[in-house]
C-alpha positions, 0 to 999 in steps of 0.5 A: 500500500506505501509503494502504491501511495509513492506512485501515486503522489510521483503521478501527481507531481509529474502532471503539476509540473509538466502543466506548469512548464507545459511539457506534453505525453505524445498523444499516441504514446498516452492511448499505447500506455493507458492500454497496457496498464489496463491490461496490466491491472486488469490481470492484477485483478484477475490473479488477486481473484484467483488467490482468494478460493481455499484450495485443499492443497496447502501448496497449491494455495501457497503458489497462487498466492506467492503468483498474485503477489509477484503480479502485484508488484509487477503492475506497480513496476509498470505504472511507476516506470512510465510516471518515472520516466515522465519525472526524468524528463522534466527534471532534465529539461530544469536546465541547472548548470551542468557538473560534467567537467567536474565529474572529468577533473574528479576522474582524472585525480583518481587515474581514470580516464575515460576516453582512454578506457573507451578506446581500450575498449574499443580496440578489443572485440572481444572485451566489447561483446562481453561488456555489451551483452553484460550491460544490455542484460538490465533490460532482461533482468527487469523480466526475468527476475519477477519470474525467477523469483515467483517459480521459486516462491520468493515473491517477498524478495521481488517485492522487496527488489520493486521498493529498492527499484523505486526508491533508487530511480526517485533518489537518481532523478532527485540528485540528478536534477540537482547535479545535472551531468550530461552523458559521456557520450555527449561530453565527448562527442563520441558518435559511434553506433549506439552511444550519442545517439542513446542520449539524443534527447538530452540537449534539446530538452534543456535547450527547450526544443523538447517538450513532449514525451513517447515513452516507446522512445524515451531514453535513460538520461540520468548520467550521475548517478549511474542508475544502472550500477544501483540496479545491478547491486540490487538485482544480485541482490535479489536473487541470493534465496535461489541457490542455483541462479545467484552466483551467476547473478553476482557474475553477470551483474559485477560485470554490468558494473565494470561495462557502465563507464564504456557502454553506458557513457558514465563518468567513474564519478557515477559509477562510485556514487552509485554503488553507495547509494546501492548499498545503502539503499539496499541496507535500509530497504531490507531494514524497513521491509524486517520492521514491516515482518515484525509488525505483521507478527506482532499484532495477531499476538496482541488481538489474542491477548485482547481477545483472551482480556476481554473473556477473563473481564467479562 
């Protein structure tokens, strides 16, 4: 219910300021959107029914529930995704003065150089598949995860994976609409195919050309902090109570992290703050999510003694 009451109020904060800087959802992309989410709830729905008859079998009851949770959480992903994309938008098109250079200058004192790792990069194949395929599998995660985890009834580890997910790409947008840095793509002009033109949004939204989304074509914007560096901790992370698919989680998601700086146009800069606002986001997500167990087991007990008072007293 939180994580719902996040979304809702994200919604509400992104229609007020895109009314009051006029800056539009593309009409088609509105209709395309409003369509999948209906059929996204409408299935939340469905599964919510489904899980409600007292089936005989404790575990077949047990899976049913364990897969309406895991669509739940799924369809608050879906409409967060598309209020969090509106909300980057309009916190790039605020136009604050840009970090870059000082990201570079912080980079360089700690012996990173990135048009030198992207050459490097670039002049191994065989180094640039692996780091390609690493960074391209967040996408595939983000699907197969739901499922990994609801096949292996461990929808409370996903719905705690959807609060790290939201919470990060609130706290990203946040400080990178406070700390705006342009991708390193564009800061140095590197125009290869797949990198300038992954962030080709960036420059006219803050110049003001740009003043509507289709979210079939947004692009990821957010260069400080590395979002998908946030994303990777929590994705491995996600995955610790499936034995047999964690390691290779750990393995695939490490490697997503050394791949950002060159296949995700990152300065080092971002890379770092990003596996701090992951730690710590997931320290503090797993803190809440053990105070919410506790208060769950807690006030069954308290309704029983109440229960137990009110008979000795009468």
């Amino acid at each position: 219910m939180t994580a719902w009451l996040v979304a809702i109020i994200l919604i509400i904060v992104d229609v007020i300021w895109a009314c009051r800087v006029d800056f539009r959802i593309a009409k088609g992309s509105l209709v395309q959107s409003a369509q999948v989410l209906s059929a996204v709830l409408a299935v939340t729905v469905a599964s919510g029914l489904a899980s409600r008859p007292s089936y005989k079998v404790p575990a077949r009851k047990a899976f049913y529930e364990n897969v309406a949770q895991s669509i739940q959480w799924i369809a608050l992903m879906s409409v967060f995704m598309h209020a969090g994309a509106l909300l980057q938008y309009l916190a790039v098109a605020t136009d604050l003065p840009l970090v870059s250079d000082a990201l570079v200058s912080i980079d360089a004192a700690l012996g990173f150089h990135w048009l030198q790792a992207y050459g490097w990069v670039m002049a191994n194949p065989g180094w640039h598949a692996v780091l390609q395929f690493a960074y391209a599998s967040g996408s595939v995660q983000l699907l197969a995860i739901p499922i990994i985890l609801t096949l292996t009834s461990n929808s409370k580890d996903y719905a705690e994976f959807a609060v790290q997910f939201i919470v990060a790409v609130v706290v990203s947008i946040l400080i990178a609409a406070w700390l705006p840095a342009e991708s390193a793509f564009l800061h140095f002009d590197v125009r290869d195919p797949g990198t300038i033109s992954t962030v080709s949004d960036f420059a006219p939204l803050r110049s003001g050309v740009v003043r509507e989304l289709a979210f079939a074509s947004s692009q990821g914007l957010i260069s400080f902090p590395s979002l998908h560096t946030i994303l990777a901790l929590c994705f491995a992370y996600s995955l610790r109570h499936v034995r047999f698919v964690f390691p290779v989680g750990i393995v695939l998601n490490g490697m997503m992290i050394v791949s950002t700086p060159t296949q995700g146009g990152h300065y080092l800069c971002d890379v770092l703050s990003g596996i701090v606002i992951g730690v710590l986001l997931i320290y503090l997500v797993r803190k809440w999510f053990a105070s919410q167990r506790t208060v769950e087991r807690v006030a069954p007990r308290n309704e029983a003694d109440d229960g137990r008072t009110g008979l000795v007293n009468s």
